[in-house]
N, C-alpha and C positions, 0 to 999 in steps of 0.2 A: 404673404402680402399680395394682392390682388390691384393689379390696374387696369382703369379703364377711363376711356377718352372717348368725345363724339365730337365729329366736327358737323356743322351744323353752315349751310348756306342759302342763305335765303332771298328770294327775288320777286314782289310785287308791284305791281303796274296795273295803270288804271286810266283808260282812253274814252275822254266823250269825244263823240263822235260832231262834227259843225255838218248840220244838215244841209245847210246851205251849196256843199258843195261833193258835186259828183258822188261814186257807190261807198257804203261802209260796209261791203261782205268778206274785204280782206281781213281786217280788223276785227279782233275780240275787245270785246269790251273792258274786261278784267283779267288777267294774269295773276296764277300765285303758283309758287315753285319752291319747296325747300328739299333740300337734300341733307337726309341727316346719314352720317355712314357712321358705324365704330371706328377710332379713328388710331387705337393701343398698334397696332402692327401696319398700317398703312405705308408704303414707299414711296419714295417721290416721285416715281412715277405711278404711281395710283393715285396721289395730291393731284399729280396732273391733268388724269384720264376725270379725274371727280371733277377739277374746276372746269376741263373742255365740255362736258354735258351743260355747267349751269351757264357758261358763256353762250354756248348754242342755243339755250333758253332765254336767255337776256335779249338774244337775238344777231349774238355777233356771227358774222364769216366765218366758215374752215378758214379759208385763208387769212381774216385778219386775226385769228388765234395761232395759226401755225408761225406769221409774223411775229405778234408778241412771244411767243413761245421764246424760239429765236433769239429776238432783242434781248431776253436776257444773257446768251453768253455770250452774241457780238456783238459786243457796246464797248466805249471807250475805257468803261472801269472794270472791264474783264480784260486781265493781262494776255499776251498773247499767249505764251506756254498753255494757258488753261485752254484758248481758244482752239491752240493746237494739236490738243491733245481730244478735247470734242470733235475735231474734224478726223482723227485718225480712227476715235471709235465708231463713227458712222461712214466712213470712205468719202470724207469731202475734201476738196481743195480748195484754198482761202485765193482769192485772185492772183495775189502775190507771187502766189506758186505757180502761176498756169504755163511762165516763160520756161522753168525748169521742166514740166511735164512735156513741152511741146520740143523740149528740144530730145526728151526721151523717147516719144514717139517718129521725130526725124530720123534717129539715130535706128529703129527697129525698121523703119519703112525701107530705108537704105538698103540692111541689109535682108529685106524680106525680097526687094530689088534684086538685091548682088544672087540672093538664093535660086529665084525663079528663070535666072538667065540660064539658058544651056549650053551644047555646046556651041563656040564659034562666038558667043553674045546673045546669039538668039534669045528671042523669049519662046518662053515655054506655054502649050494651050489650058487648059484647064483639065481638060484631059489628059493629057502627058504629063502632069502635074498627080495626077490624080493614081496614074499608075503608077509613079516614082514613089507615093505616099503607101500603096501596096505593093511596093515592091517585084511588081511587075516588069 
């Protein structure tokens, strides 16, 4: 048994131009755009990469596609587990978290502090830092 599947999307438009006012050389007259792909082994992220070409032909933004993109896992009827689990396959942090990060960052800063002091308290130069790191 043999499958096979085509997704098929398609996009025309068609602009008269009112001479009355200012240039028409930004503007085409007519648009037609379809993208047909085989569609039997396609992943969701190929569904994606195939819809972001025909959005950019429609005429939308990178950025107002990477927004919608987005919107669909941080919206109100995406639980947070899922949301949190998208943020740890891509290394993001959800705002909520930024108090825990910052106080993980205080706590390294400290002792990155407590480390570079020598002897007496002194701080240490970059250089003297630098030979302590070669063991100089």
């Amino acid at each position: 048994m043999t499958y096979d599947a085509t997704v098929t999307l398609k996009f025309d438009s068609t602009w008269t131009p009112n001479y009355n006012v200012g240039s028409h050389d930004d503007f085409i007259p007519e648009e037609h755009y379809e993208f047909k792909v085989p569609a039997a082994d396609l992943t969701a992220k190929q569904y994606f990469k195939l819809f972001e070409k025909f959005l950019l032909c429609a005429g939308m933004s990178p950025v107002s596609i990477r927004s919608g993109a987005m919107s669909l896992v941080f919206n109100e009827w995406v639980g947070l587990e899922e949301q949190r689990k998208v943020c740890k396959e891509y290394e993001l942090t959800m705002d909520e978290d930024l108090e825990d990060k910052f106080q993980e960052w205080k706590v390294r800063d400290e002792e990155i502090a407590r480390l570079v002091k020598g002897p007496m308290g002194t701080v240490l130069t970059e250089e003297q830092l630098t030979n302590l790191e070669e063991g100089v």
